[in-house]
N, CA, C and O of each residue as an XYZ file, in Angstrom:
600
protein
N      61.469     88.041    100.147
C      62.168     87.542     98.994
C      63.658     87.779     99.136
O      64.121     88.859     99.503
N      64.148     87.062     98.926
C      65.912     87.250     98.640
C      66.081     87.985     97.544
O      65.367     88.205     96.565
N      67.552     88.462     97.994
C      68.574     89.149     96.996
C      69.016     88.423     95.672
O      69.639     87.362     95.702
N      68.801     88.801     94.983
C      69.351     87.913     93.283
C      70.642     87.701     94.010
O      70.915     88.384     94.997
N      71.514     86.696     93.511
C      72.963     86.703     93.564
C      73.422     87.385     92.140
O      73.083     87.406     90.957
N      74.637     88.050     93.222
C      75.012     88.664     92.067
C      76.323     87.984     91.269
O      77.239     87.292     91.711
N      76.088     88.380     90.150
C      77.613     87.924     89.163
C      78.861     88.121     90.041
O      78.736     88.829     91.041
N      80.196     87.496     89.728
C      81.589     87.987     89.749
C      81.636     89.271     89.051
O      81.417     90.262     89.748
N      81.844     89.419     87.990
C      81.597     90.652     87.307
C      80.926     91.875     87.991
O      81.592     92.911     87.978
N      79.948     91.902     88.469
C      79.104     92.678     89.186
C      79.831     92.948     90.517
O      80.297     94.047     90.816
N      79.879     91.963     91.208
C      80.533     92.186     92.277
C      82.052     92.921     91.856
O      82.422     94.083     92.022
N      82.428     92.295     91.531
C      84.277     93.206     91.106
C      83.435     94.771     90.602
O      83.567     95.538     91.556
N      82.853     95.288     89.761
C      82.476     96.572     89.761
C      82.044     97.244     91.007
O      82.566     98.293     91.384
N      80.906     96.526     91.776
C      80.741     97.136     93.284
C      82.240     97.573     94.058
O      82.646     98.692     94.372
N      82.844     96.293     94.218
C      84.115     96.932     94.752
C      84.766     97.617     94.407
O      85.279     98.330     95.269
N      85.262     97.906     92.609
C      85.853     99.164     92.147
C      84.883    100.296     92.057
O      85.209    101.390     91.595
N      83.881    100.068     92.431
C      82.985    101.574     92.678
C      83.186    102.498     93.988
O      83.015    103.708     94.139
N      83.714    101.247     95.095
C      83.935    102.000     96.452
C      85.154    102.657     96.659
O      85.453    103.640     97.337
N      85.932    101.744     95.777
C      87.508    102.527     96.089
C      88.188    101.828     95.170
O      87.654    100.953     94.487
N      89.882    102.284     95.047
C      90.494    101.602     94.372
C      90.913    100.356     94.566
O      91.515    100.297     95.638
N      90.855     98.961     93.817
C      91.860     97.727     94.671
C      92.788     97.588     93.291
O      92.896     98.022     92.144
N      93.519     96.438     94.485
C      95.038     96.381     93.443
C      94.518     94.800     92.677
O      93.792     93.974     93.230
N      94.940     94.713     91.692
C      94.673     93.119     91.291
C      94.596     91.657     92.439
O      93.587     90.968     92.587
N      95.809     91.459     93.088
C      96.010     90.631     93.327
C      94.565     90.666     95.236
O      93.963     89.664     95.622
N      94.476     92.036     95.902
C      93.305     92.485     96.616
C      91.751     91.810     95.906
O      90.907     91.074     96.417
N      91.827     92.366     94.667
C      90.090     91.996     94.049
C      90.406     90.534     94.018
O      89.430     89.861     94.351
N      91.385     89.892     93.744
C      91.271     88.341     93.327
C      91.118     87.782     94.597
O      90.897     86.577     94.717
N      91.218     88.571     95.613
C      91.086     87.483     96.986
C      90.044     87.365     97.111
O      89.453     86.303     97.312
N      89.220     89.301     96.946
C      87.916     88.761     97.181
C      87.128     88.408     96.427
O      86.031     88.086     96.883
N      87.352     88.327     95.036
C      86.399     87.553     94.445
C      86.573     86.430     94.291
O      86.002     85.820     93.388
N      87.644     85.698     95.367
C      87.723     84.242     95.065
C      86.530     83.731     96.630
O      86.506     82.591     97.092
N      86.206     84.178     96.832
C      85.225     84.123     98.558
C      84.032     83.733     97.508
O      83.265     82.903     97.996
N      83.764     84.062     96.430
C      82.292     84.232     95.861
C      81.880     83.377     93.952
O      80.911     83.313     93.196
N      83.873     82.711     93.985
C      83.837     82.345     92.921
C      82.901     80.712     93.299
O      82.791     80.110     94.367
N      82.290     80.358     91.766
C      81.836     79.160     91.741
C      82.976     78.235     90.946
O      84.158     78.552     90.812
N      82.353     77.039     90.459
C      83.420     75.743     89.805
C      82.626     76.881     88.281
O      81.566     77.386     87.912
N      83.588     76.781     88.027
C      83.874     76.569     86.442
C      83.926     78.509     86.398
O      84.145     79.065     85.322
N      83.678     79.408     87.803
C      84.231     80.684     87.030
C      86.070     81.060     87.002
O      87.047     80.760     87.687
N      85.910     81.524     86.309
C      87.379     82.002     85.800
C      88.199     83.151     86.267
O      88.894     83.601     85.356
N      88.331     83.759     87.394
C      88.612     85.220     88.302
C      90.113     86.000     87.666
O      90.555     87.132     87.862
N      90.558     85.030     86.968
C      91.763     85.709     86.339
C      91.671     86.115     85.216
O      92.468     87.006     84.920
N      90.535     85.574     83.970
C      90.029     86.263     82.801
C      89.065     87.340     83.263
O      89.203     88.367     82.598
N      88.246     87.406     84.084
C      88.034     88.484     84.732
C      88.157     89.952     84.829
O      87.638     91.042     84.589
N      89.452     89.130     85.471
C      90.745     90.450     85.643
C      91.286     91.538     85.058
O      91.279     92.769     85.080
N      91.972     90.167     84.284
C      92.372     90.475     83.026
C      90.783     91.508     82.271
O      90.482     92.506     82.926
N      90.208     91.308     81.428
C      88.986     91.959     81.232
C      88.894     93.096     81.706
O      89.128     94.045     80.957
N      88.491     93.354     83.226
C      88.387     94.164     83.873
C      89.737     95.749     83.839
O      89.553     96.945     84.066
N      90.970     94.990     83.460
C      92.265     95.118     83.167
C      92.276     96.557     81.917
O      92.559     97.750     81.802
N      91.795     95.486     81.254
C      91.445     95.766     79.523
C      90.370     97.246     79.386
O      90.158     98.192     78.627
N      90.074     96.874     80.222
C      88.560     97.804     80.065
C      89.031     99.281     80.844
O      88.441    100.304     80.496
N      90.138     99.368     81.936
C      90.816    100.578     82.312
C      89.896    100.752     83.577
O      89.770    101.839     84.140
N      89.137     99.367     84.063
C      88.296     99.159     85.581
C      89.263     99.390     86.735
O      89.164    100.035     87.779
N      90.252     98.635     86.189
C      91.249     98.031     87.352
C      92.605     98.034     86.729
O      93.173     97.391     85.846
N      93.037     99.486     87.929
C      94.604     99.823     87.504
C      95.253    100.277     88.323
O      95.010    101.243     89.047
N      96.675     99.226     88.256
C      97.365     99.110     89.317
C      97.712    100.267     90.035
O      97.761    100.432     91.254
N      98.078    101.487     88.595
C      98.719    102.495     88.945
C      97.701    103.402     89.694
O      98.187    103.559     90.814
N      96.393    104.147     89.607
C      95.612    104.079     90.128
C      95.242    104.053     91.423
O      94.705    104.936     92.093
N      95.673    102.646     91.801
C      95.231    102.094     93.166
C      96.694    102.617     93.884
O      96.509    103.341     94.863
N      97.945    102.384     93.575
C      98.989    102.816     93.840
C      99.212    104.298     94.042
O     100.021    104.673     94.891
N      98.432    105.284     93.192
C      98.451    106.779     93.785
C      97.427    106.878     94.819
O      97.415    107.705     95.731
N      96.570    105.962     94.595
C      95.128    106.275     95.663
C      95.927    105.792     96.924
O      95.983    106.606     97.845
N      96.425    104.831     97.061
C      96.810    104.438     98.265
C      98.178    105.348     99.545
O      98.307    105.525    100.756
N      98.978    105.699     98.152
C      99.324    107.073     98.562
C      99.245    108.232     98.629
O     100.003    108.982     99.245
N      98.340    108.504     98.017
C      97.706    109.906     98.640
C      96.815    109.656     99.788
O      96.408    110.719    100.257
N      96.412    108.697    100.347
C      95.510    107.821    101.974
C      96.661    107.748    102.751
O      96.438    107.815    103.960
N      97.877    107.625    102.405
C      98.605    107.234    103.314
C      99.972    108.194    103.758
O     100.468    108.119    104.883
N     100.399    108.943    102.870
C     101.215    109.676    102.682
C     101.248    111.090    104.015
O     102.204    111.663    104.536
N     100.237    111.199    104.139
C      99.789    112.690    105.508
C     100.634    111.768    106.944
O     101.536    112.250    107.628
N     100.218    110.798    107.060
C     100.694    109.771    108.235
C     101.553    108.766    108.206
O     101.705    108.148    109.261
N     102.199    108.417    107.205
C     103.449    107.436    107.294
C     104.522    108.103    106.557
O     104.440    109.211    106.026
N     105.623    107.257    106.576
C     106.806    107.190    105.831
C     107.138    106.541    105.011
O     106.369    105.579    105.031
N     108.070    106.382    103.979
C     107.808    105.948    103.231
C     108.134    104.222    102.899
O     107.982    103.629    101.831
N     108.583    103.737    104.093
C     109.249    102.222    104.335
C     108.006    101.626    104.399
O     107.879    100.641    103.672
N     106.853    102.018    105.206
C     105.859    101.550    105.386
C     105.144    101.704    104.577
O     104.250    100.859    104.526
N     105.122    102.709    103.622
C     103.894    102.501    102.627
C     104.524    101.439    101.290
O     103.835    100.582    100.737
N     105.808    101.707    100.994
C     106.222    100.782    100.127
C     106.182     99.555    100.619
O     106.491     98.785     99.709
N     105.986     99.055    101.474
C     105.924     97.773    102.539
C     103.972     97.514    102.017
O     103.573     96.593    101.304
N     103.561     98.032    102.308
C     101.509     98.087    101.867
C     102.185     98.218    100.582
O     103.192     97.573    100.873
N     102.348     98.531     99.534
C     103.021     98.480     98.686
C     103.006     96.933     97.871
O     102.383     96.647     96.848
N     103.698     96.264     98.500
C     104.535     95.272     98.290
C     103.433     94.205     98.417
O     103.408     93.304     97.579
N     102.460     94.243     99.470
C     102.019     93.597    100.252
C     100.551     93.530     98.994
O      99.844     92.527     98.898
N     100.392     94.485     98.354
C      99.426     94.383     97.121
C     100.153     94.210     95.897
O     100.196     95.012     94.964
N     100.531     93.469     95.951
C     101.233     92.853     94.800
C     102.320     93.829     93.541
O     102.899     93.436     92.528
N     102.231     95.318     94.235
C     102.595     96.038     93.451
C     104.581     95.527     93.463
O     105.113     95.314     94.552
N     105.243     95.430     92.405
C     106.808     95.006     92.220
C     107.169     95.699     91.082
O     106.501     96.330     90.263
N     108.579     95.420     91.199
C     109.262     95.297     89.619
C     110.058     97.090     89.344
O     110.839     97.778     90.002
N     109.552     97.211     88.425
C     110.088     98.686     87.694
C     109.206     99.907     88.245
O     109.621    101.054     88.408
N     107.571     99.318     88.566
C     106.988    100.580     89.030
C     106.569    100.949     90.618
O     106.201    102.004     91.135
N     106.819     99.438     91.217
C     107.747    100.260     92.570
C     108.443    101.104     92.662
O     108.191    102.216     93.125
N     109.844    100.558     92.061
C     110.691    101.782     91.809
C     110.615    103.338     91.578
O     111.117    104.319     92.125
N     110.048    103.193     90.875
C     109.171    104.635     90.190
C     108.436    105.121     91.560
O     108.562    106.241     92.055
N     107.852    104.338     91.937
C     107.023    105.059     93.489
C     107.534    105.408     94.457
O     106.925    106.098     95.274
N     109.067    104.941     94.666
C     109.592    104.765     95.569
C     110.545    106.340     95.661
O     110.854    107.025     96.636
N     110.802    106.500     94.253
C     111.396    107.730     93.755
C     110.664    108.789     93.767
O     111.032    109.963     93.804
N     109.488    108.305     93.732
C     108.430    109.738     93.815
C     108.581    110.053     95.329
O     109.072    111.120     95.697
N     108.122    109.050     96.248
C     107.484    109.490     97.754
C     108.986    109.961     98.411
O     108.998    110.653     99.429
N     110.267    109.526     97.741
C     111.808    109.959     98.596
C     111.417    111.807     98.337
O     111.594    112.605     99.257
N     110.974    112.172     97.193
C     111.172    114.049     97.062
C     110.362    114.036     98.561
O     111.227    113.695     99.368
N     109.796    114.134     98.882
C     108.733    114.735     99.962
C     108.957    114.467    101.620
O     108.493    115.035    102.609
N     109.660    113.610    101.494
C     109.343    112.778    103.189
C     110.179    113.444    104.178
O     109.920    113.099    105.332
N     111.067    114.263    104.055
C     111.040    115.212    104.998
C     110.169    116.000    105.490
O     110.062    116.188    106.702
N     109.618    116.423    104.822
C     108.562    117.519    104.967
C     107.763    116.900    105.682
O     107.438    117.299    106.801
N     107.266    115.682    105.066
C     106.033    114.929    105.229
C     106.458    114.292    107.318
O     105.653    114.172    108.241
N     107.648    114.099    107.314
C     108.053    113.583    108.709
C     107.614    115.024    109.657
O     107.028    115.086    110.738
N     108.073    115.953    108.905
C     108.445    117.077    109.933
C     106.508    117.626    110.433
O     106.287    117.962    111.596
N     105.845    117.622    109.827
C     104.471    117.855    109.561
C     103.994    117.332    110.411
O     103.431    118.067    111.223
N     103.961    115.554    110.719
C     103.875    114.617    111.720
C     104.159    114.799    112.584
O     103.300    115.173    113.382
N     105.579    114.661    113.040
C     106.109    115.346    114.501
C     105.368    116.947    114.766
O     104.625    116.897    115.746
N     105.401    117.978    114.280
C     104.336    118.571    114.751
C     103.246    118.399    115.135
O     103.091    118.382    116.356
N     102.221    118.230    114.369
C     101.064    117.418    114.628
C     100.904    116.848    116.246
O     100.089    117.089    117.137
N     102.271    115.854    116.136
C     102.343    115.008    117.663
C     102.739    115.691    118.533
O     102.249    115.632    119.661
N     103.509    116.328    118.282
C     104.287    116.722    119.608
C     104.958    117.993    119.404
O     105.767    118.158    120.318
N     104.955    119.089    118.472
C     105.170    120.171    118.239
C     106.103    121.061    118.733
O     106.157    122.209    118.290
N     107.317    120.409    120.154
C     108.400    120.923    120.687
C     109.482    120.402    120.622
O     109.460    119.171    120.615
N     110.290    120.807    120.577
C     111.642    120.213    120.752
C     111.980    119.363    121.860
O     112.207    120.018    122.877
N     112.082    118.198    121.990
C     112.709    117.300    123.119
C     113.282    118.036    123.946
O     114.003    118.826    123.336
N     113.343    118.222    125.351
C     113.589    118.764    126.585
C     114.661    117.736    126.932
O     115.767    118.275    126.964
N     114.691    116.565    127.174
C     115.457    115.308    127.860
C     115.548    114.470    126.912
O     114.863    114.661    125.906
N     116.555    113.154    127.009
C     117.091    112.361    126.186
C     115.790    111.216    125.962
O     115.686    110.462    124.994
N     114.790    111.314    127.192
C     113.640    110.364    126.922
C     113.070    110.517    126.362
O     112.578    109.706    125.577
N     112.700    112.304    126.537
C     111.824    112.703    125.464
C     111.639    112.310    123.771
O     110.690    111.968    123.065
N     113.359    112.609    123.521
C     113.452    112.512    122.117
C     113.519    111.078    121.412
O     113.231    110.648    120.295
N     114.036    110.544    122.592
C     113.893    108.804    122.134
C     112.575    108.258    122.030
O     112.489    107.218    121.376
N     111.221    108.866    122.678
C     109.803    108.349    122.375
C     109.579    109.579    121.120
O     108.403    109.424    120.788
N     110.096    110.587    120.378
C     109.181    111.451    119.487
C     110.039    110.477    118.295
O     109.500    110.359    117.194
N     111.592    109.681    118.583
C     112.495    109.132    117.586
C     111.938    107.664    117.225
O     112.156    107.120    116.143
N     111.174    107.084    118.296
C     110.716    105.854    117.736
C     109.199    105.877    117.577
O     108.600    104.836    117.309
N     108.434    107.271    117.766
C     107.093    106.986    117.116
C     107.131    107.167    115.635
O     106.581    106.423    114.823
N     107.942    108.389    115.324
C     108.789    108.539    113.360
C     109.169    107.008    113.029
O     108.865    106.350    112.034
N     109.837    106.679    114.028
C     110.543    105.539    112.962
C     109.329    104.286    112.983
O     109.101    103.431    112.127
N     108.837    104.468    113.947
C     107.443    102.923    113.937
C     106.617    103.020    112.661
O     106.229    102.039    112.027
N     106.264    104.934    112.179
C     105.467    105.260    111.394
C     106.030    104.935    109.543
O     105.412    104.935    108.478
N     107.299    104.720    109.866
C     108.166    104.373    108.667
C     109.016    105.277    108.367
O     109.685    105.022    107.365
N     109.253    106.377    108.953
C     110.200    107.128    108.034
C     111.596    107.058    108.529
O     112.135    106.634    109.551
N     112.040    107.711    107.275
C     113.662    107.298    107.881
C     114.426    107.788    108.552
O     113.947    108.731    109.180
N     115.972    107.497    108.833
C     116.464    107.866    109.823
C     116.513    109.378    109.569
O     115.787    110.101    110.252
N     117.240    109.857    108.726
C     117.389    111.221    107.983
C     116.468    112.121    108.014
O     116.875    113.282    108.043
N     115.066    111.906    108.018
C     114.247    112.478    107.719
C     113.892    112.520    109.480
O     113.445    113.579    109.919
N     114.072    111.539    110.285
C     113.513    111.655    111.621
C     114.451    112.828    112.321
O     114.148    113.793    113.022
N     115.860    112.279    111.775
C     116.448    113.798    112.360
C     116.229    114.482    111.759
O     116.907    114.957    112.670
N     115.884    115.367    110.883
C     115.844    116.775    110.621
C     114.381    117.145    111.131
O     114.014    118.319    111.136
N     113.715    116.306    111.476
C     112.082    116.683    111.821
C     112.495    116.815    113.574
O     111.851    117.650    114.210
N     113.606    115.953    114.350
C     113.557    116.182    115.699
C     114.091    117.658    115.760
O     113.625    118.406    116.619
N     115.025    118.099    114.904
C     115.705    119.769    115.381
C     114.989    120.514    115.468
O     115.271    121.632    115.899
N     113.437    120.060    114.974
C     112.166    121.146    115.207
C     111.862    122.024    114.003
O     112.000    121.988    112.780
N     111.325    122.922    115.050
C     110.160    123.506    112.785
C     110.834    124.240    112.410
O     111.575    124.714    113.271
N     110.991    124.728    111.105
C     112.089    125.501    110.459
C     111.756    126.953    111.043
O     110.602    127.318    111.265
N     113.040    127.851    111.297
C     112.425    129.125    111.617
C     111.636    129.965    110.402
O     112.122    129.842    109.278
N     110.486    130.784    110.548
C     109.765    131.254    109.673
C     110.666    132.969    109.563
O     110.908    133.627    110.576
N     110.999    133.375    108.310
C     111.770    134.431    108.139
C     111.082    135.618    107.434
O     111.707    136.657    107.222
């Protein structure tokens, strides 16, 4: 016997049961499964209403997943890329700037835990930081190495 098909509705809960998504994420995929005459943006909205599906939410979930291993160009970039804009970017953007030193310097340990020996050296530990997103500022103070412990 087959699987009942399931609702839109149903399905959008399965997916906010596994993890967080951002609005404009659930509308892709529940447009793979929409029929003629369903409605994926009253939905939403609904879903919205009900405190299922929230942006902000998906926006801390995604940085606290991402935050141990990137910087912060790149996560505001995934960011962007889920429809998150406007005033509470901003706001996110202001949060993840307190930390990202730290957060760089943590990384470069992790990777490579010495101080550059040669100019090659430091130019591959300077462009794996910067590939990962973080910034220039933050890549130098993470290349001078780990803070002395006192």
């Amino acid at each position: 016997m087959a699987a009942p098909q399931l609702s839109l509705k149903a399905r959008a809960l399965r997916f906010l049961s596994m993890r967080e998504h951002s609005r404009l994420e659930l509308g892709r995929k529940l447009s793979r499964y929409a029929e003629e005459g369903d409605d994926i943006e009253a939905l939403l909205d609904l879903l919205e209403k009900n405190n299922w599906l929230s942006q902000e939410r998906f926006s801390e979930a995604l940085i606290h997943r991402r935050s141990a291993r990137f910087g912060n160009s790149r996560i505001v970039a995934e960011l962007q890329s889920h429809g998150i804009k406007g005033e509470e970017l901003q706001e996110l953007k202001a949060g993840l700037a307190e930390g990202e030193a730290e957060r760089c310097q943590e990384v470069w340990s992790r990777k490579f835990g010495t101080v550059a020996a040669d100019p090659q050296e430091r130019n591959k530990q300077m462009r794996f930081l910067l590939q990962r997103g973080f910034s220039q500022r933050a890549v130098q103070a993470a290349l001078k190495g780990a803070p002395e412990d006192d």
